[in-house]
Each structure stands twice: as C-alpha cells, then as structure tokens.
C-alpha positions as CSV (number, residue, x, y, z in Angstrom):
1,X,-17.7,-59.4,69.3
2,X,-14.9,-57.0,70.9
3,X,-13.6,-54.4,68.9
4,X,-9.7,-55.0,68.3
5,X,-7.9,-52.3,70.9
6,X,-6.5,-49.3,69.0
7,X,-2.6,-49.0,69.9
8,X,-1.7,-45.4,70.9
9,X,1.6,-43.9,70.1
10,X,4.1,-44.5,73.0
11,X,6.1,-41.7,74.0
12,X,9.2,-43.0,73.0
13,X,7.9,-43.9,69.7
14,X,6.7,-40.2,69.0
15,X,10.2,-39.3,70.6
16,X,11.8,-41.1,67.7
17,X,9.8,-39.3,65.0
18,X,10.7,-36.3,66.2
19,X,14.3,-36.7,66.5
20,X,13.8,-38.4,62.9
21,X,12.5,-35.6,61.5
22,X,15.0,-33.2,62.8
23,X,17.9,-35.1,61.7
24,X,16.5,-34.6,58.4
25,X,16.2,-30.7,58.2
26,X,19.8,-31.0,60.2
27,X,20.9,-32.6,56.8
28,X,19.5,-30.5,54.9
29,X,20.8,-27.2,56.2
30,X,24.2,-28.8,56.1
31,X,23.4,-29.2,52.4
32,X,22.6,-25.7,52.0
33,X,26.0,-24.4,54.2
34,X,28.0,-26.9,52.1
35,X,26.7,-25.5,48.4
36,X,26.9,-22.0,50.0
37,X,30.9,-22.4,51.0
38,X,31.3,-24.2,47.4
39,X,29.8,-21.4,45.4
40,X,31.7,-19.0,47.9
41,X,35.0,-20.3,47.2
42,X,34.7,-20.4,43.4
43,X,33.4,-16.9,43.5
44,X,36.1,-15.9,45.8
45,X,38.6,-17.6,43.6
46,X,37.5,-15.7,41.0
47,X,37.5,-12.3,42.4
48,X,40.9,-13.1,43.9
49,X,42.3,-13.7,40.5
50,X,40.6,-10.4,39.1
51,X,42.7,-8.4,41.8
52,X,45.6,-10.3,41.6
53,X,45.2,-9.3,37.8
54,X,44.5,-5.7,38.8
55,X,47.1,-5.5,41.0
56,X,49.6,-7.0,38.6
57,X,48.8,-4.5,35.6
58,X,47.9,-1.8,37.7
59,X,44.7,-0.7,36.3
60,X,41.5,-2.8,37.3
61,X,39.6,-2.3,34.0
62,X,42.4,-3.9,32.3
63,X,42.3,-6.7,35.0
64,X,38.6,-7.3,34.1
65,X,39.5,-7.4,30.7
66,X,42.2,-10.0,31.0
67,X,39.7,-12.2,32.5
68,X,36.9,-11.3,30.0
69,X,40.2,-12.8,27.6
70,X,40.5,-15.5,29.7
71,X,36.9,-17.0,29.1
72,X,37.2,-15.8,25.6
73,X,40.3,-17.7,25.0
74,X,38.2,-21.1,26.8
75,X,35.2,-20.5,25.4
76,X,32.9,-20.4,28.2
77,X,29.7,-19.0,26.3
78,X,29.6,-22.1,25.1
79,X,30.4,-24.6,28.4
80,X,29.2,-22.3,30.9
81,X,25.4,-22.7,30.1
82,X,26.0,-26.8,30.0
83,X,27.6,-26.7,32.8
84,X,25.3,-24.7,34.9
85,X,22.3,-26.9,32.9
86,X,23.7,-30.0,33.9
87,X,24.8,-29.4,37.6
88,X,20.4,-28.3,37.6
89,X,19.9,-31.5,36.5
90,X,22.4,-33.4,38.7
91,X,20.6,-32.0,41.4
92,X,17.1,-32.3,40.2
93,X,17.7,-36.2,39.9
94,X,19.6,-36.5,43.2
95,X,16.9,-34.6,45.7
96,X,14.5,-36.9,43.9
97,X,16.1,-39.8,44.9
98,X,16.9,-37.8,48.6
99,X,13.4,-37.1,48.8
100,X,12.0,-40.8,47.7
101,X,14.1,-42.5,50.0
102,X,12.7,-39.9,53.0
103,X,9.2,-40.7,52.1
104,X,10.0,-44.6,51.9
105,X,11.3,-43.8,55.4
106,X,8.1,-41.8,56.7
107,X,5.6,-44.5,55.1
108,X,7.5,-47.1,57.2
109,X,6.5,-45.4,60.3
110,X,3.3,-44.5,59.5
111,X,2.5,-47.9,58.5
112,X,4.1,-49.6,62.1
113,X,2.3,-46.7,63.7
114,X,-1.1,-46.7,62.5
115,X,-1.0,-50.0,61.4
116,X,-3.2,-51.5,64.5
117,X,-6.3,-49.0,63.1
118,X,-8.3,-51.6,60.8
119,X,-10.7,-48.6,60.1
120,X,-8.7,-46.1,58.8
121,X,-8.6,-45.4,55.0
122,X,-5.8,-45.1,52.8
123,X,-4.9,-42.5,49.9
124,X,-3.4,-45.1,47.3
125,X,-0.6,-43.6,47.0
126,X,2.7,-46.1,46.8
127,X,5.4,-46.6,49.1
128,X,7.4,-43.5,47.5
129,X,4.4,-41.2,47.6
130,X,3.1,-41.3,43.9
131,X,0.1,-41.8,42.0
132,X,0.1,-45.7,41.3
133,X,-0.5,-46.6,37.4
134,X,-3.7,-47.6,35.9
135,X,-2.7,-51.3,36.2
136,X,-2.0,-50.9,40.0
137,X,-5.2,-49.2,40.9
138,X,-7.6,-52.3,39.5
C-alpha cells in the first residue's frame, strides 16, 4: 500500500506566515510607542505644572511643595498604589487574552500546514496553548 504524499509548504503559504508574524511584533511595538507617549505626556504634564508653579511663586522648592500639597490635599497615598495595582492588572488580563487569541491563530496554521503528516506526534496541549485538565487528557 502507498504511503499518503507529505504536502510541502508552498512558498506563498510560508510567505504568509512570515508576513503574519511580523504584523504581530509591528503591533506590538506600536503598543509599546503608544504606552511610552501616554506615560510621557502625564509625566510632562506634571513637570509642566511644577514649573508653571515655580515660575508662578518664584522659588522652585516652594513649587515642589505646592504639588507635594496638591496630592496631600487628594490623597494620593492612598489611590496612587490602586491605581498603579489595577492598571498591572488591566494589562495582565488583556495580553492574556492578546496572547491566547495569537496562539489560537498560530495553531490554526500549524494545523492546515502540517496537517497532511499522519505520523507526526502531538504535544496535547489545547487550542490556546495550555495544559488540558485531567478529564481532557483520558
């Protein structure tokens, strides 16, 4: 009995990939410049408020003390560190997803790609790239 023939990746097909995978790190980079100029604006707002202050009473040690007052008067050591805590979390939760979604996308390919091999072996890992439970497995 013949063997089934093994299907070869086509050159357009690899071509695809790789444009795949660099429109991913292109995203991701743009993630990085956006949360750069965000944190660079909020820090430059606040240093342009600090020498507006300075310039306004003339002394900057004062200045920094009027914003010290500022946060005082809000209470920022104790929103500050919720703040900062949540956006960790906001993130944490949201690359998960990004990353999830990616790895639904690459085991899509691989699958259509390899998926003319009959002898090749898998890992068991699901469609999202974890460890299935107990129940899966048997």
């Amino acid at each position: 009995m013949a063997q089934p023939k093994q299907r070869s990746i086509r050159r357009g097909e690899l071509a695809a990939i790789k444009h795949h995978e660099k429109s991913v790190r292109f995203v991701a980079g743009c993630d990085v410049v956006k949360a750069l100029l965000k944190y660079g604006m909020i820090f430059g707002s606040v240093w342009a408020i600090t020498k507006m202050a300075a310039q306004v009473s003339g002394r900057p040690a004062e200045a920094i003390q009027a914003m010290a007052g500022v946060f005082t008067a809000l209470g920022a050591g104790q929103w500050i560190p919720f703040l900062v805590g949540g956006g960790g979390v906001v993130y944490g939760v949201t690359a998960q997803r990004r990353n999830k979604g990616l790895v639904r996308q690459v085991d899509a390919l691989r699958k259509t790609i390899e998926g003319a091999d009959p002898q090749r072996s898998s890992s068991g890992l699901t469609a999202v790239g974890t460890t299935p439970r107990r129940e899966e497995r048997t």
